[in-house]
C-alpha positions in Angstrom: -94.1 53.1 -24.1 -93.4 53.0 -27.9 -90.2 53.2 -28.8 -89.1 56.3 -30.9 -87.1 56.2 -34.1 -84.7 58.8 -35.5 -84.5 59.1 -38.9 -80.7 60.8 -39.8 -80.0 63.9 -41.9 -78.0 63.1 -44.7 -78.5 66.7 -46.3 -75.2 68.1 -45.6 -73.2 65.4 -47.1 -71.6 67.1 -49.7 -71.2 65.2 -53.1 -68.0 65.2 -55.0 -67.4 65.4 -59.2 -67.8 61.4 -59.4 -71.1 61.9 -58.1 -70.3 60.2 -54.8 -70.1 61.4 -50.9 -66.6 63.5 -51.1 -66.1 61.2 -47.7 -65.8 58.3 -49.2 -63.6 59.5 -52.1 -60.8 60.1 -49.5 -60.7 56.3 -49.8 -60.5 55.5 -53.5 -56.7 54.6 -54.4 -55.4 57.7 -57.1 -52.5 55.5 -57.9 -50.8 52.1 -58.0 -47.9 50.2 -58.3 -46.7 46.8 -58.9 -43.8 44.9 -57.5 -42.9 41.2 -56.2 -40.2 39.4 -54.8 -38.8 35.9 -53.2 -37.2 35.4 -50.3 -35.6 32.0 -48.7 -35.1 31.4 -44.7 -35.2 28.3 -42.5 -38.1 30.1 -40.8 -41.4 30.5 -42.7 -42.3 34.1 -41.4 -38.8 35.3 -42.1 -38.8 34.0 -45.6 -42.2 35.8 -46.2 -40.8 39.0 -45.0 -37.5 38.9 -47.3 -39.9 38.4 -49.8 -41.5 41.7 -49.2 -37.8 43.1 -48.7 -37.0 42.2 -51.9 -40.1 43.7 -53.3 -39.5 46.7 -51.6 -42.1 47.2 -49.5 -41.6 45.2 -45.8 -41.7 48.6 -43.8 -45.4 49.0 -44.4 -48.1 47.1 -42.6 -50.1 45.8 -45.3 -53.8 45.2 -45.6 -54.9 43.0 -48.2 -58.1 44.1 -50.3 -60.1 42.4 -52.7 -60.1 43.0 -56.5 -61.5 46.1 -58.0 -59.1 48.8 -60.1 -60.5 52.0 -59.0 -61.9 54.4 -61.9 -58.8 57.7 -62.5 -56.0 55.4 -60.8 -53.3 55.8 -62.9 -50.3 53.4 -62.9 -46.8 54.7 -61.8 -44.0 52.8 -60.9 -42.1 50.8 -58.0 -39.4 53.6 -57.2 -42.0 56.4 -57.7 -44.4 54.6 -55.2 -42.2 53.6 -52.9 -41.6 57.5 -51.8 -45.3 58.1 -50.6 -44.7 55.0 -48.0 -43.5 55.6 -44.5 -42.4 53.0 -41.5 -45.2 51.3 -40.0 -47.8 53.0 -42.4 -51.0 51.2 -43.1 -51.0 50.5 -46.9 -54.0 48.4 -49.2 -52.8 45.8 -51.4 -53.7 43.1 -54.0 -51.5 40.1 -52.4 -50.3 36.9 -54.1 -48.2 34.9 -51.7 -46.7 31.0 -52.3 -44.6 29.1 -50.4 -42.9 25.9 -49.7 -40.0 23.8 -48.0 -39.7 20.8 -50.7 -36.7 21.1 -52.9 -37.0 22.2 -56.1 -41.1 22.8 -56.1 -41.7 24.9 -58.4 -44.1 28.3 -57.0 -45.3 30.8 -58.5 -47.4 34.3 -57.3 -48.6 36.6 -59.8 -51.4 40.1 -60.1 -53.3 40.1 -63.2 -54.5 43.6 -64.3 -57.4 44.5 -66.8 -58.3 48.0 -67.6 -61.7 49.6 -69.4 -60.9 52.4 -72.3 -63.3 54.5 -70.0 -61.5 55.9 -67.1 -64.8 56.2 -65.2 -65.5 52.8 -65.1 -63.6 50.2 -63.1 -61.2 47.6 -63.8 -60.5 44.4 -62.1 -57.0 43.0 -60.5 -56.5 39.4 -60.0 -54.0 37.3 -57.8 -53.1 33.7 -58.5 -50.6 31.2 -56.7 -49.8 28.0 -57.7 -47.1 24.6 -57.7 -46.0 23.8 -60.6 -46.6 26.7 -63.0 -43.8 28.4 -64.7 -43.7 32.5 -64.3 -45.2 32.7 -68.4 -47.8 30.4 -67.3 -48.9 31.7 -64.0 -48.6 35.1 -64.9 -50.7 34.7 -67.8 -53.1 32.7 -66.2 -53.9 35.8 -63.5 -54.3 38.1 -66.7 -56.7 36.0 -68.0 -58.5 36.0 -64.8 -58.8 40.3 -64.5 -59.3 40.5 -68.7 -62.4 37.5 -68.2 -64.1 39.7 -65.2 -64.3 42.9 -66.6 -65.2 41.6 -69.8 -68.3 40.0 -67.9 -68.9 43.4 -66.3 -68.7 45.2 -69.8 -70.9 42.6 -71.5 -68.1 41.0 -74.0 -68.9 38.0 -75.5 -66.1 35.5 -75.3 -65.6 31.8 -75.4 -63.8 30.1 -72.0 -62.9 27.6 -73.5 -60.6 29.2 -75.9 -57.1 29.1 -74.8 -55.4 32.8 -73.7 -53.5 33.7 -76.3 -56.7 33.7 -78.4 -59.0 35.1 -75.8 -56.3 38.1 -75.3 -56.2 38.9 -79.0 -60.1 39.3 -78.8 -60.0 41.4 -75.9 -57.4 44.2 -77.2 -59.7 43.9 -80.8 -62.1 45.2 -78.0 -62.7 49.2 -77.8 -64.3 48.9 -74.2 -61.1 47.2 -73.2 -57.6 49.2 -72.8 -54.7 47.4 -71.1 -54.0 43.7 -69.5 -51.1 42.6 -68.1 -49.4 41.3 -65.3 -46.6 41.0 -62.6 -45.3 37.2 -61.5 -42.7 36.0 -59.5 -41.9 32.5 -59.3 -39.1 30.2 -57.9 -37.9 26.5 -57.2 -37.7 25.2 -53.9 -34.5 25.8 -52.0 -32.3 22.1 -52.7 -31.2 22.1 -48.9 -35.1 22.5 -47.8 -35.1 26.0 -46.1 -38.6 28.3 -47.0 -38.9 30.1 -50.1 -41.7 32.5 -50.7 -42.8 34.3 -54.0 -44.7 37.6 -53.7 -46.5 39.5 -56.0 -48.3 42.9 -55.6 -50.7 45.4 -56.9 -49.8 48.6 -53.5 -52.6 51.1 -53.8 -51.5 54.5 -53.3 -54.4 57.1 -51.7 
């Protein structure tokens, strides 16, 4: 006996003012905010979680997510997001995490952010971690990374090779291209060799 095929009704899927399913709207972020922090234990876990206390935002279980800036999010800050976060809530991030144990190794962890001048498109969000990197350094380097993706994606020309502070100039000369910048947080390894860990984040807000 041949095997029947169904062939589903998509008709009353209603679509929303972005032109998408109003389903999956309900899970584009409408906000973010950025924070970070460091934190030192002799345990590894608990150095990495007052890292996230000192970036105010242990009591939520975070999921991390990949690295596209949704189009209408608007920016808001730290103490403002903070209030729509409750204990043991379930909350998207951008995650940049660094650790070590060796005295007086330098870390870093930083979120690079690049926005389009057209809130209908999207933007990109980078993380970077690194040894060895002062916070300028790190932080620019994760800038660099968002501004050089969306400028792919928006068909900028640009030169790699170029060192940042010349590339960024060219991007803000660029209309398509609104806002970079970034959020870093770096330390040196504790002297007595207990765990430090640097944390930066990008928290998505729905």
């Amino acid at each position: 006996m041949a095997k029947q095929t169904t062939t589903k009704d998509f008709s009353n899927i209603k679509i929303g003012d972005s032109g998408y399913p109003v389903m999956s709207e309900l899970f584009v972020p409408k906000a973010i905010f950025f924070t970070n922090g460091v934190g030192v234990h002799k345990d590894r876990l608990s150095s990495f979680e007052l890292a996230l206390r000192n970036a105010g935002i242990e009591k939520a279980n975070l999921v991390t997510v990949s690295s596209i800036f949704p189009p209408h999010c608007r920016e808001i800050s730290r103490k403002e997001g903070q209030k729509y976060i409750m204990p043991g809530q379930i909350v998207h991030c951008v995650l940049a995490r660094q650790d070590t144990n060796e005295p007086n190794r330098l870390i870093a962890a930083s979120i690079g952010l690049a926005r389009p001048a057209d809130p209908q498109q999207y933007g990109y969000l980078s993380e970077h971690h690194s040894y060895g990197e002062t916070a300028k350094k790190a932080g620019e380097y994760a800038e660099d990374l968002a501004a050089t993706m969306l400028a792919t994606t928006l068909g900028i020309d640009f030169d790699p090779e170029k060192a940042w502070n010349e590339r960024e100039q060219a991007f803000k000369m660029e209309k398509s291209m609104l806002k970079t910048r970034n959020v870093v947080q770096s330390a040196e390894g504790h002297a007595k060799g207990m765990w430090s860990t640097v944390v930066a984040l990008g928290v998505f807000i729905f």
